[in-house]
N, C-alpha and C positions, 0 to 999 in steps of 0.2 A: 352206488355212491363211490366218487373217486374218493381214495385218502387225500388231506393235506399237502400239499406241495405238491402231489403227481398228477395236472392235468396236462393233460397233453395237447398241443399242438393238433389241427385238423387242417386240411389232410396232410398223408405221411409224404416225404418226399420222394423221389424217384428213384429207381432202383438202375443201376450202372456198371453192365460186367463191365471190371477193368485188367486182366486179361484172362488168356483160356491153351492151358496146356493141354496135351496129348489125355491126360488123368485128372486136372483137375479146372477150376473154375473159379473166379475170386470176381466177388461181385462187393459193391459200396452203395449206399443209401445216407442222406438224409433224418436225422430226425435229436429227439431229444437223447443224454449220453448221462444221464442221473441214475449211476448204477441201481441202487434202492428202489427207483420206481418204476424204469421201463427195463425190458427185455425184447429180443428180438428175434422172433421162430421163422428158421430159413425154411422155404418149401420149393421142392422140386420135381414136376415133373417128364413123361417124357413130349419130345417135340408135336406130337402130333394133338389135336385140339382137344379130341374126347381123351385125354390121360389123364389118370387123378393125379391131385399133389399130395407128397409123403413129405413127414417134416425132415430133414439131414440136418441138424443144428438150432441151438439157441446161442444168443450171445446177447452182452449189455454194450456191446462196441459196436460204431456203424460199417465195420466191415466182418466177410465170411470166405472161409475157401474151402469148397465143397470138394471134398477127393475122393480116388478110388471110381473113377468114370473109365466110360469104354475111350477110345480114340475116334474120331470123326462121329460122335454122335453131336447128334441138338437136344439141346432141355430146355424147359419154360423154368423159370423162377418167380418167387412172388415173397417179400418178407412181409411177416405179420406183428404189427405192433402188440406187445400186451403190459399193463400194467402190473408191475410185480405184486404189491401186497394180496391183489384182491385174485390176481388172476384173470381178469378179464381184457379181450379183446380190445383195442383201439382203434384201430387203422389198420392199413395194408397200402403198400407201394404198386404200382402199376406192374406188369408182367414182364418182364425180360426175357429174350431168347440168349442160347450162349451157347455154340459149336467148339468141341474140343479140337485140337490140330490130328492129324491123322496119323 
């Protein structure tokens, strides 16, 4: 059951690295910004297809800058929508790729 006022929006919006330094990564997304009811779990893995994703962040903002990256690597990203009261899953954004500068 959602709580009162938090239902979300289906599906999440698109996920956008908008740019990529030597260490770190800032990606933007789409979606609802009702601190109290959504949250946003950043996930990262590495580039290649079979790599798991580990979470690097939460936030109630629709943007994240992921730090502390090698230089010239690629990573997959993917945020996860969740509903704050309940804790439950929502959505998820389509998969991003995003190379560091070297």
């Amino acid at each position: 059951t959602t709580p009162d006022g938090c239902t979300p929006p289906l599906p999440m919006g698109s996920l956008t690295v908008t740019s990529a330094a030597a260490s770190s990564v800032s990606l933007s997304w789409v979606g609802p910004t009702n601190p109290a009811c959504f949250a946003y779990d950043i996930l990262r893995a590495p580039a290649t297809s079979d790599g798991t994703f580990s979470q690097v962040g939460t936030t109630n903002g629709l943007s994240f800058t992921d730090t502390g990256l090698s230089p010239g690597s690629t990573y997959r990203y993917v945020v996860q929508g969740r509903i704050v009261p309940n804790g439950n899953p929502w959505g998820a954004t389509s998969v991003a790729l995003a190379t560091t500068a070297p």
